[in-house]
Backbone as a ProteinNet text record, in pm:
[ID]
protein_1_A
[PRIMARY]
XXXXXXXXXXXXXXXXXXXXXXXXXXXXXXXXXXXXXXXXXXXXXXXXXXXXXXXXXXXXXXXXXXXXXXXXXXXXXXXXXXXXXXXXXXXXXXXXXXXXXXXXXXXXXXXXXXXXXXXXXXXXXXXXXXXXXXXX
[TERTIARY]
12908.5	12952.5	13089.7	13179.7	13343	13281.7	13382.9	13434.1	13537.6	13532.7	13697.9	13716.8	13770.3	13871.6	13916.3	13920.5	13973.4	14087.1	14155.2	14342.5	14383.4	14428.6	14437.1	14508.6	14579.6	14544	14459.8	14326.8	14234.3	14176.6	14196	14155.7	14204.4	14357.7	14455.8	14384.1	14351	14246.3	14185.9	14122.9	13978.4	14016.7	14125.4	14147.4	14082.9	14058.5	14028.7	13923.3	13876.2	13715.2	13663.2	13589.5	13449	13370.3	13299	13177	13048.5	13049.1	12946.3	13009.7	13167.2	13190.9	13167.7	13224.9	13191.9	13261.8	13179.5	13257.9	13336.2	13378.6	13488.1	13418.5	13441.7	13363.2	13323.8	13375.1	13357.2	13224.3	13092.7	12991.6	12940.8	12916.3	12874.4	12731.2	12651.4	12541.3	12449.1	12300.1	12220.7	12205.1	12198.1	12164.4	12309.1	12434.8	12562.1	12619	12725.4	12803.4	12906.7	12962.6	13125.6	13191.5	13314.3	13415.2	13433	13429.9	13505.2	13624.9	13718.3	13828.6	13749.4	13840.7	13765.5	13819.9	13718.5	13782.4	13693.6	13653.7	13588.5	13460.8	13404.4	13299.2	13267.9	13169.5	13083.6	12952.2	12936.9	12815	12759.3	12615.8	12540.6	12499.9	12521.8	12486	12322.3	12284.8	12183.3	12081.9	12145	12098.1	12144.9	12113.1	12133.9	12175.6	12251.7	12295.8	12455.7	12526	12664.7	12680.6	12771.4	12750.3	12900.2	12925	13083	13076.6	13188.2	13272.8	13353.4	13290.6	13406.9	13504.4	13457.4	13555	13496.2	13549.7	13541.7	13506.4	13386.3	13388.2	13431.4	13385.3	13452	13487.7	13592.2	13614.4	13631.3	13512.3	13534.9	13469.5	13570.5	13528.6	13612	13568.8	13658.6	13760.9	13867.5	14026.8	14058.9	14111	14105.7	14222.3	14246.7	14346.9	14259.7	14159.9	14124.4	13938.2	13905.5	13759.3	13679.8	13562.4	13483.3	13355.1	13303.2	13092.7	13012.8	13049.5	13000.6	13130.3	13060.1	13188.2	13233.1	13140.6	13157.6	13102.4	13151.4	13113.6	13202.7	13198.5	13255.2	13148.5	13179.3	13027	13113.5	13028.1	13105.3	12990.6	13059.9	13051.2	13008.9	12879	12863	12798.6	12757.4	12718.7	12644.4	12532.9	12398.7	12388	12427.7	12386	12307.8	12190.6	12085.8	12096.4	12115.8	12132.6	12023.6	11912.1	11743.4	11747.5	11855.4	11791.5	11974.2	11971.3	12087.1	12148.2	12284.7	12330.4	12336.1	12257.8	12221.5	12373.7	12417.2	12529	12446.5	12480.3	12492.3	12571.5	12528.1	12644.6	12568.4	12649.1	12577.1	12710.4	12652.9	12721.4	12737.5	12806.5	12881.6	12750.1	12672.5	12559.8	12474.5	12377.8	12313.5	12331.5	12263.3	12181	12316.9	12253.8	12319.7	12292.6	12150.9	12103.1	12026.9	12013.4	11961.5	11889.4	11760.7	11666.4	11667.9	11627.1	11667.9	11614.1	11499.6	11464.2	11454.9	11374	11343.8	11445.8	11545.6	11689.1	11687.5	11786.8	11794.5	11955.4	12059.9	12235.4	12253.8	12259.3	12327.7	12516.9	12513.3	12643.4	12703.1	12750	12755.6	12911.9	13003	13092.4	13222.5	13323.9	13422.4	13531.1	13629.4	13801	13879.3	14011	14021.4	13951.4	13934.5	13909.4	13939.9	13880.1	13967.4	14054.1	14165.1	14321.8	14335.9	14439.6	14451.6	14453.6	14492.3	14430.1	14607.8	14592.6	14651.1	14680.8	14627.4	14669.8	14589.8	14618.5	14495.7	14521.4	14409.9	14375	14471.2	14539.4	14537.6	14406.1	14360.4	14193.3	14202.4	14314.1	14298.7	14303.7	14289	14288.1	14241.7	14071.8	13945.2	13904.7	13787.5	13737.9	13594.1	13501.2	13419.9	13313.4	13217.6	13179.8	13025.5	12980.3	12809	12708.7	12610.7	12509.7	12387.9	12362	12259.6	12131.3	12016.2	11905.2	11788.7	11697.6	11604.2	11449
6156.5	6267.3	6236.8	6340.8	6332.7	6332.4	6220.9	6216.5	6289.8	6338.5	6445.1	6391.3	6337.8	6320.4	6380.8	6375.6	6485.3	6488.5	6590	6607.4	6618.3	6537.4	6545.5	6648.5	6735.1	6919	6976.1	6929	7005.9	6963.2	6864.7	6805.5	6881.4	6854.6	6950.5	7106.7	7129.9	7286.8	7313.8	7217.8	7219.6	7183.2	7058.5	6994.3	6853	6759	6640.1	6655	6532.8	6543	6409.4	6398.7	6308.9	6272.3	6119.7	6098	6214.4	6303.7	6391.7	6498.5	6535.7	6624.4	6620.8	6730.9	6734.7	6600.4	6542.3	6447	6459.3	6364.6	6423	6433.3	6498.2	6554.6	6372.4	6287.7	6173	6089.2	6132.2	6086.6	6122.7	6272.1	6306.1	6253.7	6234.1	6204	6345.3	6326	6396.7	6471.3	6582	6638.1	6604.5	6601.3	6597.4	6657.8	6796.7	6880.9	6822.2	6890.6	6802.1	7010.2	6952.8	7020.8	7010.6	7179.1	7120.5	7256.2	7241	7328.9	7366.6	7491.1	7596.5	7496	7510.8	7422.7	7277.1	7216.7	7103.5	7108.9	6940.8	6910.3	6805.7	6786.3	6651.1	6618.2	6502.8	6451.4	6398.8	6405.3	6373.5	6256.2	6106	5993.9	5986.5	5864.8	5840.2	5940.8	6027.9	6158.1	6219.2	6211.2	6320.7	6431.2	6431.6	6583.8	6609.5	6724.8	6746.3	6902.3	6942.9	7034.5	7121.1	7190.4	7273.1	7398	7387.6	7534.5	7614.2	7719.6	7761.2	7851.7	7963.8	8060.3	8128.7	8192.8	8301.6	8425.1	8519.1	8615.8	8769.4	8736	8886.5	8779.8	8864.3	8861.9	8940.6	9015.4	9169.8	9092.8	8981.9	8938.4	9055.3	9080.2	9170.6	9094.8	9141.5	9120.9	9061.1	8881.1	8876.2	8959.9	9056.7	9119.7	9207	9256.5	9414.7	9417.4	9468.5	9502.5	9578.7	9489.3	9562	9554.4	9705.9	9648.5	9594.5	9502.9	9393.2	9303.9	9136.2	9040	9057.7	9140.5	9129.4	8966	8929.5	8855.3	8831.7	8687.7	8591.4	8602.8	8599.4	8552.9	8447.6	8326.7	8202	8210.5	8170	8121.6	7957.9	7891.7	7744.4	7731.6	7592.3	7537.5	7419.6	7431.5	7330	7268.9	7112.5	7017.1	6905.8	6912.7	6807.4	6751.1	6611	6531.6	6572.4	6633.8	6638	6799.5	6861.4	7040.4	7070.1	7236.3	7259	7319.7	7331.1	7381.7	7504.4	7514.1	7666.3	7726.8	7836.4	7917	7992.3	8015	8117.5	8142.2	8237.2	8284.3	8205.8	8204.5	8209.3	8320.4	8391.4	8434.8	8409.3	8422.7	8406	8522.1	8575.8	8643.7	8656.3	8676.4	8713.3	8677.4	8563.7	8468.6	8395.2	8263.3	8136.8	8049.4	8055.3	7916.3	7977.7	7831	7897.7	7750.8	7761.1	7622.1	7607.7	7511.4	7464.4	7327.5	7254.6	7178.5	7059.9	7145.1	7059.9	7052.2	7118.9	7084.9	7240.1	7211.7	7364.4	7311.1	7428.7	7410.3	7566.2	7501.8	7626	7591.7	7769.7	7801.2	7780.5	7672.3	7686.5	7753.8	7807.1	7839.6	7845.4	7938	7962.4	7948.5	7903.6	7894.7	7928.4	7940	7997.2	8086.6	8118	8253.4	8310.4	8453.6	8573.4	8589.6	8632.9	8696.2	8772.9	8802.9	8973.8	9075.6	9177	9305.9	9329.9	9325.9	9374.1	9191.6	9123.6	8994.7	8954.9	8837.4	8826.5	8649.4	8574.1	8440.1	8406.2	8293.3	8272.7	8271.2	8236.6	8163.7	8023	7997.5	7809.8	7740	7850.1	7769.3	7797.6	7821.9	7859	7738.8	7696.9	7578.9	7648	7555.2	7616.3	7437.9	7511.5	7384.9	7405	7315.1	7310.9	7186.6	7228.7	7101.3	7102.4	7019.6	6973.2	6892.7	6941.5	6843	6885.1	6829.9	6814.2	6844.2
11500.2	11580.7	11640	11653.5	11699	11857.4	11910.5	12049.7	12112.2	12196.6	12272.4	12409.5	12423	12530.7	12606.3	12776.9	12802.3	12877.8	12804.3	12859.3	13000.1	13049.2	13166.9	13251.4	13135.4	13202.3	13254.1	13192.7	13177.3	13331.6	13370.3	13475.1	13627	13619.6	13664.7	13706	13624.9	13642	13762.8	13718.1	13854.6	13925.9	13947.7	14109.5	14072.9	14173.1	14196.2	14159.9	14099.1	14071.2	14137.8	14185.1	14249.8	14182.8	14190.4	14116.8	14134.1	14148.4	14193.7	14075.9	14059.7	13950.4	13856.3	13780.1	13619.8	13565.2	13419.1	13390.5	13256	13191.3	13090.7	12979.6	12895.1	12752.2	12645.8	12686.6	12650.6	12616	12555.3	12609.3	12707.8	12796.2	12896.5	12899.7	13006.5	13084.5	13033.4	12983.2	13019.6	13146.1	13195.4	13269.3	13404	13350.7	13438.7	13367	13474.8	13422.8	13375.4	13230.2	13192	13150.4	13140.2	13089	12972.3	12871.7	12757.2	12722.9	12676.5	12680	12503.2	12506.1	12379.4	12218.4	12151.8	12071.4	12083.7	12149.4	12184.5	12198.5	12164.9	12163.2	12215.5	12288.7	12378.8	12309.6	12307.2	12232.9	12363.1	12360.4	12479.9	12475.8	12551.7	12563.3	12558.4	12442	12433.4	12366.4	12320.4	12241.9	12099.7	12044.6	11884.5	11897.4	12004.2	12018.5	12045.5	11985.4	12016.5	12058.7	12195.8	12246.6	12247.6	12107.4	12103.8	12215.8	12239.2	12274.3	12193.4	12123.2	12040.1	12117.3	12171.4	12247.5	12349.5	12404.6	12504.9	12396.4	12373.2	12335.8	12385.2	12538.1	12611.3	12760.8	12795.8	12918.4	12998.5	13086.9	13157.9	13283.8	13360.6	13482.3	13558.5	13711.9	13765.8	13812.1	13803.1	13798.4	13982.5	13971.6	14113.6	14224.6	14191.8	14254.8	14266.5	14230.5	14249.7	14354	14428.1	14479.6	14390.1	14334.3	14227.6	14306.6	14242.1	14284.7	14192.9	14133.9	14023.6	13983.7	13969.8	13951.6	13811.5	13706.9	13587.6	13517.9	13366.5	13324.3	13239.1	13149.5	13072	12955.4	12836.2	12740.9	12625.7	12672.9	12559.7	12421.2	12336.4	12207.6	12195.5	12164.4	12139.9	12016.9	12017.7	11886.4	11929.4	11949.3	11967	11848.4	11839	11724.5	11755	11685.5	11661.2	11537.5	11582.6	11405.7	11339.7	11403.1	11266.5	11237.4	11268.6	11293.2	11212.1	11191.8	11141.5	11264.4	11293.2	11426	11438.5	11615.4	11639.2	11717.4	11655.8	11747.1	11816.8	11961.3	12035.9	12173.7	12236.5	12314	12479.9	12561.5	12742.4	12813.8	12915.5	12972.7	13119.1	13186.6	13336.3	13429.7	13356.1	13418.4	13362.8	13248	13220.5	13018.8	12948.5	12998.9	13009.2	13121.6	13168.4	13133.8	13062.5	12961.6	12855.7	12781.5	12656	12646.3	12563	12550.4	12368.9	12332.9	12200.6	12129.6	12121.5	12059.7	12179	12316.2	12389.9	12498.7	12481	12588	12617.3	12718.8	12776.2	12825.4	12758.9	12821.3	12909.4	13000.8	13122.4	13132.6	13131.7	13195.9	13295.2	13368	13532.8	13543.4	13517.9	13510.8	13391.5	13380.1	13313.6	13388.2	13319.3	13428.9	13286	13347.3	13441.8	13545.7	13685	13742.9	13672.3	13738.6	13651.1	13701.1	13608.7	13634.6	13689	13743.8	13791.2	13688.2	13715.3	13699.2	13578.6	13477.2	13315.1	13276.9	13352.4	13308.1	13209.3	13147.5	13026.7	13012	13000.3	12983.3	12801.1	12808.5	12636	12584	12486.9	12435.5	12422.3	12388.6	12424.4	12556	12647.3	12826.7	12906.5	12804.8	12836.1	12855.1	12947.2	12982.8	13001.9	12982.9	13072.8	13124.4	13218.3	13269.3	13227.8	13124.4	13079.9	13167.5	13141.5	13157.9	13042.3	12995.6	12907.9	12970.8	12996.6	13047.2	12958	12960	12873.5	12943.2
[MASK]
++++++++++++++++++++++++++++++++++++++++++++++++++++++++++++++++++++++++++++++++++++++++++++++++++++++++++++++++++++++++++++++++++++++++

């Protein structure tokens, strides 16, 4: 399984991180949040498992410049790999679902970053991040 590293842009993002934060896509920890920018993949320590980000599929978060009566939502694109199983794609969203279970594991959404933009602004797709957890 490929290792990813993580760019210390990506770090930059979020701000300072703490032993309590997400950690870097490097071998992440069972059941500890990591970061992976779109495009990337984390293999889970001590596990047969590799956890991609492919993209952002929609982004209809409400715009941080504007007052909405709903925050809206993010819906990512992944790729659940088990060395014994063939890899499952599917989506999590920023609301509704936030996890998804899979051969004994369960990966929640805990967030997407950027925030949302303001209002006609628009994210690139490569500086999508989002922040997962994997526990079992």
């Amino acid at each position: 399984m490929r290792r990813v590293a993580a760019p210390v842009a990506l770090l930059s993002l979020v701000g300072c991180q703490n032993s309590s934060g997400p950690t870097a896509p490097d071998g992440v920890r069972l059941g500890a949040p990591f970061l992976l920018r779109a495009g990337e993949s984390a293999e889970i320590q001590s596990e047969a498992v590799r956890i991609s980000f492919e993209m952002v599929t929609a982004d209809r978060r409400c715009p941080s410049d504007v007052t909405c009566g709903w925050e809206g939502e993010a819906r990512t694109a992944l790729v659940f790999d088990l060395e014994s199983e063939e890899p499952l794609r599917f989506e999590l969203s920023t609301h509704q679902p936030r996890n998804a279970d899979h051969a004994g594991y369960r990966t929640t959404l805990r967030r997407v970053l950027p925030e949302a933009p303001g209002a006609g602004e628009r994210i690139p797709p490569s500086d999508y991040v989002v922040e997962l957890q994997v526990d079992r």
